[in-house]
PDB file of N, CA, C and O in Angstrom:
ATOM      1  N   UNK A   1       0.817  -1.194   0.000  1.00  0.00           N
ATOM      2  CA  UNK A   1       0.000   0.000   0.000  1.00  0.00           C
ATOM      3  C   UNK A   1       0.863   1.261   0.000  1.00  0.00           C
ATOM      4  O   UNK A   1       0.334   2.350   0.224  1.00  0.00           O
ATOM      5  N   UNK A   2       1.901   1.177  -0.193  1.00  0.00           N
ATOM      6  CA  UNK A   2       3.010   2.434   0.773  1.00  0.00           C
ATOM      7  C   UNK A   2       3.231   2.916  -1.010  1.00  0.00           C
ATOM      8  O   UNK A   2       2.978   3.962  -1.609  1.00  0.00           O
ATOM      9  N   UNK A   3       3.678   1.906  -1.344  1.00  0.00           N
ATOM     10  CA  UNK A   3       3.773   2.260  -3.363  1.00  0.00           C
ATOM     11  C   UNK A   3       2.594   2.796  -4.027  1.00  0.00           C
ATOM     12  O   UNK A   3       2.739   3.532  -5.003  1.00  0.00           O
ATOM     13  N   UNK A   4       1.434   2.494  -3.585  1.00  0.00           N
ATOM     14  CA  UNK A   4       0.370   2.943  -4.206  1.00  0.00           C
ATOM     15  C   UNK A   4       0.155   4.617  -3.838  1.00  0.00           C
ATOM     16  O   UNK A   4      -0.178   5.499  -4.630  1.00  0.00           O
ATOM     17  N   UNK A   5       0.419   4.736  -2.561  1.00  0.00           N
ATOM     18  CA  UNK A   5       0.101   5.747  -1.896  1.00  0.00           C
ATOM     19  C   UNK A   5       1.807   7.023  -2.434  1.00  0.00           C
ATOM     20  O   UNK A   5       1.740   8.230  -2.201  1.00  0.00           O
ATOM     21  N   UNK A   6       3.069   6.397  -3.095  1.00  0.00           N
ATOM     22  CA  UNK A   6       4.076   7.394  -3.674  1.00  0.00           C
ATOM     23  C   UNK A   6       3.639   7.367  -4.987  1.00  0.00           C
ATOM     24  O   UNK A   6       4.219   8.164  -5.724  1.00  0.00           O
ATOM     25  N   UNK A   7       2.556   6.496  -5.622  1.00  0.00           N
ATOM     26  CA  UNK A   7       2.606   6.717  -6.766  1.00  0.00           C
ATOM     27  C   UNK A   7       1.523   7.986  -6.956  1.00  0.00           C
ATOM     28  O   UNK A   7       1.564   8.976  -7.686  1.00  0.00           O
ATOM     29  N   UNK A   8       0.522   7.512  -5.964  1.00  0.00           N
ATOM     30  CA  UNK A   8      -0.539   8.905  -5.807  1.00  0.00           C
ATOM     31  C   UNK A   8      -0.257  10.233  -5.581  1.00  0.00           C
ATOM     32  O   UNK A   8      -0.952  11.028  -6.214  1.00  0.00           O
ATOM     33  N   UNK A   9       0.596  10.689  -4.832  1.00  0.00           N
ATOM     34  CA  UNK A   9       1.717  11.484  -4.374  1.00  0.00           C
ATOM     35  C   UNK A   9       2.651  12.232  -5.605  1.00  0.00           C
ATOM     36  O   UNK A   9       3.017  13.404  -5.700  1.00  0.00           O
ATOM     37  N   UNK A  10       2.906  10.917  -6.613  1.00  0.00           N
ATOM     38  CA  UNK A  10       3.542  11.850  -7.625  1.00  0.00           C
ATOM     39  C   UNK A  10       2.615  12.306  -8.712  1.00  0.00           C
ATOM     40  O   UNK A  10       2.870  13.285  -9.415  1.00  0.00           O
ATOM     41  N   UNK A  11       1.504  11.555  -8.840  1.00  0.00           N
ATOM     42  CA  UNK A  11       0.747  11.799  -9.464  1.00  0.00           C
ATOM     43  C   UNK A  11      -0.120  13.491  -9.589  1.00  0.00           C
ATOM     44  O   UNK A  11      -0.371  14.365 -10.418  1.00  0.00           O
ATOM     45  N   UNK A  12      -0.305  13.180  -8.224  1.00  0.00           N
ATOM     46  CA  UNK A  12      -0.688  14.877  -7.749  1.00  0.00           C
ATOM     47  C   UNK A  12       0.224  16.473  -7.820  1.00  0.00           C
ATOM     48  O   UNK A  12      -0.101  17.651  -7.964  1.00  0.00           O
ATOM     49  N   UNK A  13       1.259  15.866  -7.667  1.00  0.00           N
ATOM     50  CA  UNK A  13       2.593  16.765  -7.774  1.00  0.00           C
ATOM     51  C   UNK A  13       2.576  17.171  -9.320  1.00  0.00           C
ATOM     52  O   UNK A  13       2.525  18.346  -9.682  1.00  0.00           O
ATOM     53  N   UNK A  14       2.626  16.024 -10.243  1.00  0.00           N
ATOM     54  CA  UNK A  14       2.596  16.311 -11.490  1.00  0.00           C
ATOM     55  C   UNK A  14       1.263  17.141 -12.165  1.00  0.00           C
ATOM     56  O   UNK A  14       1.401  18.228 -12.726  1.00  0.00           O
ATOM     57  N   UNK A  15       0.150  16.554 -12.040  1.00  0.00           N
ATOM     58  CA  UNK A  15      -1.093  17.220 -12.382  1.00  0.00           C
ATOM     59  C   UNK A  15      -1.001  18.699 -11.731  1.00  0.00           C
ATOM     60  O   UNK A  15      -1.350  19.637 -12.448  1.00  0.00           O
ATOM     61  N   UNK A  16      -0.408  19.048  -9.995  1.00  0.00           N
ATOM     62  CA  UNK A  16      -0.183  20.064 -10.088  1.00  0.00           C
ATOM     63  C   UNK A  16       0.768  21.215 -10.794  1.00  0.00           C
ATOM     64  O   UNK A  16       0.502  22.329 -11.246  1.00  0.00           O
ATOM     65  N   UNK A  17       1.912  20.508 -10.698  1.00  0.00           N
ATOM     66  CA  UNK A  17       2.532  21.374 -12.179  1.00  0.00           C
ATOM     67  C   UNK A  17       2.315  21.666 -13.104  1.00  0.00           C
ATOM     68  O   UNK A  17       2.672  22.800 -13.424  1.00  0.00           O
ATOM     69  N   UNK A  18       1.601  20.821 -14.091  1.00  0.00           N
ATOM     70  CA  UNK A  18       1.115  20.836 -15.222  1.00  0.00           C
ATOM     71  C   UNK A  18      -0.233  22.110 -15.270  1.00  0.00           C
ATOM     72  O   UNK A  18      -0.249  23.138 -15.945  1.00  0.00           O
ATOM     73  N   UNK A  19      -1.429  21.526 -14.171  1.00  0.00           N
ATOM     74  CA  UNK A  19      -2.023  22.944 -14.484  1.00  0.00           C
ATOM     75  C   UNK A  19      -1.574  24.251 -14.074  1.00  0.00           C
ATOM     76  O   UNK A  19      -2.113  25.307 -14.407  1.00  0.00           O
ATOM     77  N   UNK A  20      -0.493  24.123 -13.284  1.00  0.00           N
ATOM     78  CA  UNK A  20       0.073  25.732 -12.854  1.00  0.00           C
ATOM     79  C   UNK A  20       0.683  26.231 -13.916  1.00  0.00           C
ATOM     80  O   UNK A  20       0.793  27.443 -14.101  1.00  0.00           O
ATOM     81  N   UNK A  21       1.231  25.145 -14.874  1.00  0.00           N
ATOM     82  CA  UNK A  21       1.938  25.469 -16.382  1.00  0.00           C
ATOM     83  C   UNK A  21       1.189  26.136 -17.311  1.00  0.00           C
ATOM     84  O   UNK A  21       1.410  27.182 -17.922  1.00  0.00           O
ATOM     85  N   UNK A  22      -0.027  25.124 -17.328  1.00  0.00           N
ATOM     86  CA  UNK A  22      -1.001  25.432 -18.171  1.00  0.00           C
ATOM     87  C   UNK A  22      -1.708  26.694 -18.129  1.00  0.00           C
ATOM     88  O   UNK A  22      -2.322  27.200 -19.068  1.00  0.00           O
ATOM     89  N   UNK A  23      -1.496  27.416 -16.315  1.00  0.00           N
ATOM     90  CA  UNK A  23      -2.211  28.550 -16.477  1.00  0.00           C
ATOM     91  C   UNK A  23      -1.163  29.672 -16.475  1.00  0.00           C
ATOM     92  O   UNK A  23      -1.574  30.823 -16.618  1.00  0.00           O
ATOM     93  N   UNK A  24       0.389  29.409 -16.299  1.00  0.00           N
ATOM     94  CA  UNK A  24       0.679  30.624 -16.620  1.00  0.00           C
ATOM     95  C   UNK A  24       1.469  30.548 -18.532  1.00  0.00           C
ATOM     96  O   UNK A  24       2.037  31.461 -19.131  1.00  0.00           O
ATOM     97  N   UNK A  25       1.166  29.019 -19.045  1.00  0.00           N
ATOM     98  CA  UNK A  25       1.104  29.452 -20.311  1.00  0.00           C
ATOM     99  C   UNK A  25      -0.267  30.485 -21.032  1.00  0.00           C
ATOM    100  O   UNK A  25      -0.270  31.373 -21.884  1.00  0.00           O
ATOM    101  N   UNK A  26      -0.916  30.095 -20.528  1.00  0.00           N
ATOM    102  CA  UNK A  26      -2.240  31.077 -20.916  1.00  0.00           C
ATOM    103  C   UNK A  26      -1.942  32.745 -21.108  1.00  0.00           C
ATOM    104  O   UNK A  26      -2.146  33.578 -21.991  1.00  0.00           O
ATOM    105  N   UNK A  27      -1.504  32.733 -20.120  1.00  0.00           N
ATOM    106  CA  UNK A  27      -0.683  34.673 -19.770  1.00  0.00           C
ATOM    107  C   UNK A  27       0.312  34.947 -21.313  1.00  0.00           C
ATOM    108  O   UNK A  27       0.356  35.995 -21.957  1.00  0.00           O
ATOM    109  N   UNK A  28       0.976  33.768 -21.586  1.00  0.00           N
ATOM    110  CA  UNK A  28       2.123  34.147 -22.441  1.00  0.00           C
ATOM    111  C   UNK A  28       1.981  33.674 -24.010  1.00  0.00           C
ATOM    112  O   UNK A  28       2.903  33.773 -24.819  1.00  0.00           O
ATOM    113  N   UNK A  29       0.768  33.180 -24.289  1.00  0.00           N
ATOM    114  CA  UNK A  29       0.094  32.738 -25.024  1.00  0.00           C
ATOM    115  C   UNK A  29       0.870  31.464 -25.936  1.00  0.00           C
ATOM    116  O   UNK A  29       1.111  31.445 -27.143  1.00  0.00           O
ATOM    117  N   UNK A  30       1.173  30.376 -24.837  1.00  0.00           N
ATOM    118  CA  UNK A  30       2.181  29.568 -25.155  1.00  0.00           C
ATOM    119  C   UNK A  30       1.274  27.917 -24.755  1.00  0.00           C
ATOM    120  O   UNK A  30       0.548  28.034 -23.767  1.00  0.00           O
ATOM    121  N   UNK A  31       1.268  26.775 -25.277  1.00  0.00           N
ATOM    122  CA  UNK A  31       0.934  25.739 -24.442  1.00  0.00           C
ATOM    123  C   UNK A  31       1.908  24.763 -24.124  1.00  0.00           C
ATOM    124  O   UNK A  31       2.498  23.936 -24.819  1.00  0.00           O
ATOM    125  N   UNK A  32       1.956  25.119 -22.591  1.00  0.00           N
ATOM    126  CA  UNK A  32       2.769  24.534 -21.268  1.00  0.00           C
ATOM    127  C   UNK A  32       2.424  23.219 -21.065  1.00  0.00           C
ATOM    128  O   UNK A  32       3.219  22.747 -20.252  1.00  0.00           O
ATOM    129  N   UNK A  33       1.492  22.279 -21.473  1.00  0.00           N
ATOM    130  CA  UNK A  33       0.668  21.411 -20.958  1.00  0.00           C
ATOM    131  C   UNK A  33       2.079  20.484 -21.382  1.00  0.00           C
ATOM    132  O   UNK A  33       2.644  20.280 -22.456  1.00  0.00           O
ATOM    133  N   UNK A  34       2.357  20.002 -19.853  1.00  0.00           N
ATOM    134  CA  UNK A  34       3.606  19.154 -19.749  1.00  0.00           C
ATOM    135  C   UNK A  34       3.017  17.718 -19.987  1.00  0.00           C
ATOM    136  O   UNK A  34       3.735  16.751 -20.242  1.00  0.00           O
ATOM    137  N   UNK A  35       1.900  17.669 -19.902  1.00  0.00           N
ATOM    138  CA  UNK A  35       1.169  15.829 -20.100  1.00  0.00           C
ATOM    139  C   UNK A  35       1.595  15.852 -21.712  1.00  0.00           C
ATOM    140  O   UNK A  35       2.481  15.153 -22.203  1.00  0.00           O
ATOM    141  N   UNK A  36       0.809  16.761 -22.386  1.00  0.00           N
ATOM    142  CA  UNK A  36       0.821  16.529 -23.543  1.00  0.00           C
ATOM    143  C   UNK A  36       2.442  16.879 -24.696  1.00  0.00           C
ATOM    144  O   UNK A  36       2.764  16.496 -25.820  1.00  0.00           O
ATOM    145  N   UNK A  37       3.087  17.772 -23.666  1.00  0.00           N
ATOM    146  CA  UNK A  37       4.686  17.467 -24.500  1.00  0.00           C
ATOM    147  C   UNK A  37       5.302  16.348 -24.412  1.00  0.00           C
ATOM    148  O   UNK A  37       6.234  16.074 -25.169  1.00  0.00           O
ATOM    149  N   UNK A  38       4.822  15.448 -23.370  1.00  0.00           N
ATOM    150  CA  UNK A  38       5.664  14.078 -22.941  1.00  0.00           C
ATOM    151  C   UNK A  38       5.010  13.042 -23.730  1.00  0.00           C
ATOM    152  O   UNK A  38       5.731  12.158 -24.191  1.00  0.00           O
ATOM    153  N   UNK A  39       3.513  13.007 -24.003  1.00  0.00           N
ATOM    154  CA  UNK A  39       3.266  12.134 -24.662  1.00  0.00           C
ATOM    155  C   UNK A  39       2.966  12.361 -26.320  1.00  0.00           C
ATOM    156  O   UNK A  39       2.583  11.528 -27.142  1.00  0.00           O
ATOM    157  N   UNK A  40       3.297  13.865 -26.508  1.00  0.00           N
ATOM    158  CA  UNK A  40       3.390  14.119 -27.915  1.00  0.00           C
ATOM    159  C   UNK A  40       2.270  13.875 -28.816  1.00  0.00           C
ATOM    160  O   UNK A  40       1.172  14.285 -28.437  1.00  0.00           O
ATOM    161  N   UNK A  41       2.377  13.083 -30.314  1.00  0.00           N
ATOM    162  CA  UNK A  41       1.653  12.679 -31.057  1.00  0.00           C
ATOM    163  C   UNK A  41       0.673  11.168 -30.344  1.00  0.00           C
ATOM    164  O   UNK A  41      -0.409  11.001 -30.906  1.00  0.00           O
ATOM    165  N   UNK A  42       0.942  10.357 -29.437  1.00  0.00           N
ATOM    166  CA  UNK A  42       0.757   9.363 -29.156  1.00  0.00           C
ATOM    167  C   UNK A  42      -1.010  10.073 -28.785  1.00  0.00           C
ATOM    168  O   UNK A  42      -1.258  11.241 -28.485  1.00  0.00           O
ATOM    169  N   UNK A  43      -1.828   9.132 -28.909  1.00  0.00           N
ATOM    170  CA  UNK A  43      -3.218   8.642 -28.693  1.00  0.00           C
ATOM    171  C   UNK A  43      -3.776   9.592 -27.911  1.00  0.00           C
ATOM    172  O   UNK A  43      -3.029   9.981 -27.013  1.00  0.00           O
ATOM    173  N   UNK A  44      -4.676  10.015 -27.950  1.00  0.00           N
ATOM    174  CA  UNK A  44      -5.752  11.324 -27.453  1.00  0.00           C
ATOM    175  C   UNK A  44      -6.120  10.567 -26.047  1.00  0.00           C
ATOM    176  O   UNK A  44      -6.129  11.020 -24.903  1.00  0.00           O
ATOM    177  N   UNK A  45      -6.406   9.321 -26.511  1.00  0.00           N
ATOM    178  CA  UNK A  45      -6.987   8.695 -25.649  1.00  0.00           C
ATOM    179  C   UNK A  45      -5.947   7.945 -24.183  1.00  0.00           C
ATOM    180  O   UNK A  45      -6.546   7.727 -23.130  1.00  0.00           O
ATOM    181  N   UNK A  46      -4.716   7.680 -24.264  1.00  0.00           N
ATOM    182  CA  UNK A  46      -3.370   7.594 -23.319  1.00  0.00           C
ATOM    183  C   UNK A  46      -3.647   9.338 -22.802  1.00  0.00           C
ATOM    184  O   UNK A  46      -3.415   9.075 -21.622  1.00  0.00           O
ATOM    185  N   UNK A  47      -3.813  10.172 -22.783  1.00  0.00           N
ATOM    186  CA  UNK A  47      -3.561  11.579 -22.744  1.00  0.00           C
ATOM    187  C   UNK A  47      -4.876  11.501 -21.535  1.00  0.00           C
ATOM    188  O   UNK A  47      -4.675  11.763 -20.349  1.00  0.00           O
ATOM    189  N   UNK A  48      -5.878  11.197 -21.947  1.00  0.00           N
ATOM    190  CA  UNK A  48      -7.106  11.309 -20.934  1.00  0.00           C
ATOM    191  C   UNK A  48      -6.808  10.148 -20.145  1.00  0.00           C
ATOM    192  O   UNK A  48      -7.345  10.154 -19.037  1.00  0.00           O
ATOM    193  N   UNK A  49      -6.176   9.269 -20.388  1.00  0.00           N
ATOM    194  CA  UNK A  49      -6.191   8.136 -19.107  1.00  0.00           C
ATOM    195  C   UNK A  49      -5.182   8.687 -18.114  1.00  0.00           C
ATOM    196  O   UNK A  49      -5.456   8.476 -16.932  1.00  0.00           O
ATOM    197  N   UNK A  50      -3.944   9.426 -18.404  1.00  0.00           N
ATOM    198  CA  UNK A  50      -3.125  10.045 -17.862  1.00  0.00           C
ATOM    199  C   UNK A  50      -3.828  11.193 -16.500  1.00  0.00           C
ATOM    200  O   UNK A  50      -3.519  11.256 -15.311  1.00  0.00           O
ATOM    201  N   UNK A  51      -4.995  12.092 -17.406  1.00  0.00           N
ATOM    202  CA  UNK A  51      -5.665  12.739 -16.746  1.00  0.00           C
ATOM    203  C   UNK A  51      -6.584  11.819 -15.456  1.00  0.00           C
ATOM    204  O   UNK A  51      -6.299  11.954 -14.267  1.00  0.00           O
ATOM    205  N   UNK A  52      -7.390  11.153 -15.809  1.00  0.00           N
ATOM    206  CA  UNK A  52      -8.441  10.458 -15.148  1.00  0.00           C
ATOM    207  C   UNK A  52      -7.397  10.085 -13.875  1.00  0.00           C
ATOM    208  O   UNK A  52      -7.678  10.222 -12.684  1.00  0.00           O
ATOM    209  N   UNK A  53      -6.234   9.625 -14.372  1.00  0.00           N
ATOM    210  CA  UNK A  53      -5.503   8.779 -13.454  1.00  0.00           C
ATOM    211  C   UNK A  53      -4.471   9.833 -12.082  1.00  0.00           C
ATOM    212  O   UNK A  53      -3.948   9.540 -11.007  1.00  0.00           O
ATOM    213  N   UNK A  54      -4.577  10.872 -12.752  1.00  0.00           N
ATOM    214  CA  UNK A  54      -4.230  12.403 -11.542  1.00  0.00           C
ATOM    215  C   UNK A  54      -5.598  12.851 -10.907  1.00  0.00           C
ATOM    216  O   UNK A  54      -5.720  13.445  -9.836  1.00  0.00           O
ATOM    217  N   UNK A  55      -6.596  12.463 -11.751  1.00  0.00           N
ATOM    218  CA  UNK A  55      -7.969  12.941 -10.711  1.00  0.00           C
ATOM    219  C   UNK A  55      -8.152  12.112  -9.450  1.00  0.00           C
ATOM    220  O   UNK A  55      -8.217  12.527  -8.293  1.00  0.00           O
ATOM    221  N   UNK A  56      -8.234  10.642  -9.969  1.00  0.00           N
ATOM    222  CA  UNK A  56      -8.208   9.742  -9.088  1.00  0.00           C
ATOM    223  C   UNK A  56      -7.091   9.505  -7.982  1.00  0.00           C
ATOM    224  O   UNK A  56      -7.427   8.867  -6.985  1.00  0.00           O
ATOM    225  N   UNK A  57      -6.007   9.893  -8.069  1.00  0.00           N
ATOM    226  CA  UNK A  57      -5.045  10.164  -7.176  1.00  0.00           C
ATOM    227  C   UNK A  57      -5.241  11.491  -6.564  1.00  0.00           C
ATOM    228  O   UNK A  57      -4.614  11.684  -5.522  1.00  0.00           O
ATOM    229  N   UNK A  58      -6.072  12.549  -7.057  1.00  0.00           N
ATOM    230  CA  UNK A  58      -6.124  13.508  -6.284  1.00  0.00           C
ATOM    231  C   UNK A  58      -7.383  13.093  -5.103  1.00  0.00           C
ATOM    232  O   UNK A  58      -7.084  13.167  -3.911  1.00  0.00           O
ATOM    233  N   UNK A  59      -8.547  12.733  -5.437  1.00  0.00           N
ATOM    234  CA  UNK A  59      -9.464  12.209  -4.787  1.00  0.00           C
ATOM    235  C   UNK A  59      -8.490  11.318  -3.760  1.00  0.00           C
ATOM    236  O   UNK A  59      -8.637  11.580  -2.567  1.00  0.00           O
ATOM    237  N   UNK A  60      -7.838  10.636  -3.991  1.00  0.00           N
ATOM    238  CA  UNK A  60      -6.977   9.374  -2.825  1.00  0.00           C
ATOM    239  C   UNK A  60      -6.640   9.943  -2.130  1.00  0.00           C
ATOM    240  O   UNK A  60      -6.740   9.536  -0.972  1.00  0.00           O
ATOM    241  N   UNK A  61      -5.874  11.571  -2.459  1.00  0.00           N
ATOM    242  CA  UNK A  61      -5.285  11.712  -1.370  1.00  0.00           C
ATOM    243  C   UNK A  61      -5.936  12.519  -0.352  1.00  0.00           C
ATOM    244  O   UNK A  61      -5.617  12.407   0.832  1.00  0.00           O
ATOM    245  N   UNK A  62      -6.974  13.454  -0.811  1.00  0.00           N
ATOM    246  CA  UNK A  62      -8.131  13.856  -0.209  1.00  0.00           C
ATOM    247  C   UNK A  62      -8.764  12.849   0.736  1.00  0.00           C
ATOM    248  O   UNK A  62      -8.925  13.047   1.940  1.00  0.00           O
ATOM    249  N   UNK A  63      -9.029  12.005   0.227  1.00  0.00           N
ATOM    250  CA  UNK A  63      -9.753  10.930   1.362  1.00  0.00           C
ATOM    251  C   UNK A  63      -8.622  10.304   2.084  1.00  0.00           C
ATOM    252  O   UNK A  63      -8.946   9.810   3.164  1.00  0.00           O
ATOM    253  N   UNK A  64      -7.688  10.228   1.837  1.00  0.00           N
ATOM    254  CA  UNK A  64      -6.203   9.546   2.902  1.00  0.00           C
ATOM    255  C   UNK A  64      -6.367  10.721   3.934  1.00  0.00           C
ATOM    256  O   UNK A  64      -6.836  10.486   5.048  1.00  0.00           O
ATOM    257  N   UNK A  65      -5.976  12.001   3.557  1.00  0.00           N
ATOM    258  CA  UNK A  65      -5.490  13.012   4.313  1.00  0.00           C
ATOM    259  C   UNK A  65      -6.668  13.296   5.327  1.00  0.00           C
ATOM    260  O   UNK A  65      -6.283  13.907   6.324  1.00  0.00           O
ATOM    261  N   UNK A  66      -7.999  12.997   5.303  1.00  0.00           N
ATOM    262  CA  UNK A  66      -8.851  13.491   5.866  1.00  0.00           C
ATOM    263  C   UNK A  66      -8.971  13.023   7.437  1.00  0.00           C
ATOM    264  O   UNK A  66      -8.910  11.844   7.786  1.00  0.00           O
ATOM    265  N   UNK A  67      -9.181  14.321   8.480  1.00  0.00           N
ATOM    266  CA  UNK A  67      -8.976  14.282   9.678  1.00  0.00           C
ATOM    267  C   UNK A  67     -10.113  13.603  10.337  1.00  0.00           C
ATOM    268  O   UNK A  67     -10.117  13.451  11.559  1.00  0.00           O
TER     269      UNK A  67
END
């Protein structure tokens, strides 16, 4: 469980970078979206599982962390 719970961890870290990218590419009229420079031309659909899979780790850690 300890792996599941660093993989959630990076997961969140990343999705948070990415939209902090994404919003100060917006300002500079540039797209920052670090998911989609890493996975490039590859499948629309790998791109949304990527996403789904930072939501769901964000939800994990929300419900882990909760007092």
């Amino acid at each position: 469980m300890k792996s599941v719970g660093l993989i959630g961890y990076i997961l969140v870290v990343v999705g948070a970078l990415n939209w902090g990218l994404v919003g100060v590419g917006y300002f500079m009229s540039q797209d920052l979206n670090v998911v989609h420079m890493i996975l490039g031309p590859v499948s629309m659909d790998l791109e949304a599982i990527v996403y789904i899979l930072v939501g769901v780790a964000g939800v994990w850690m929300l419900m882990k962390r909760r007092p």
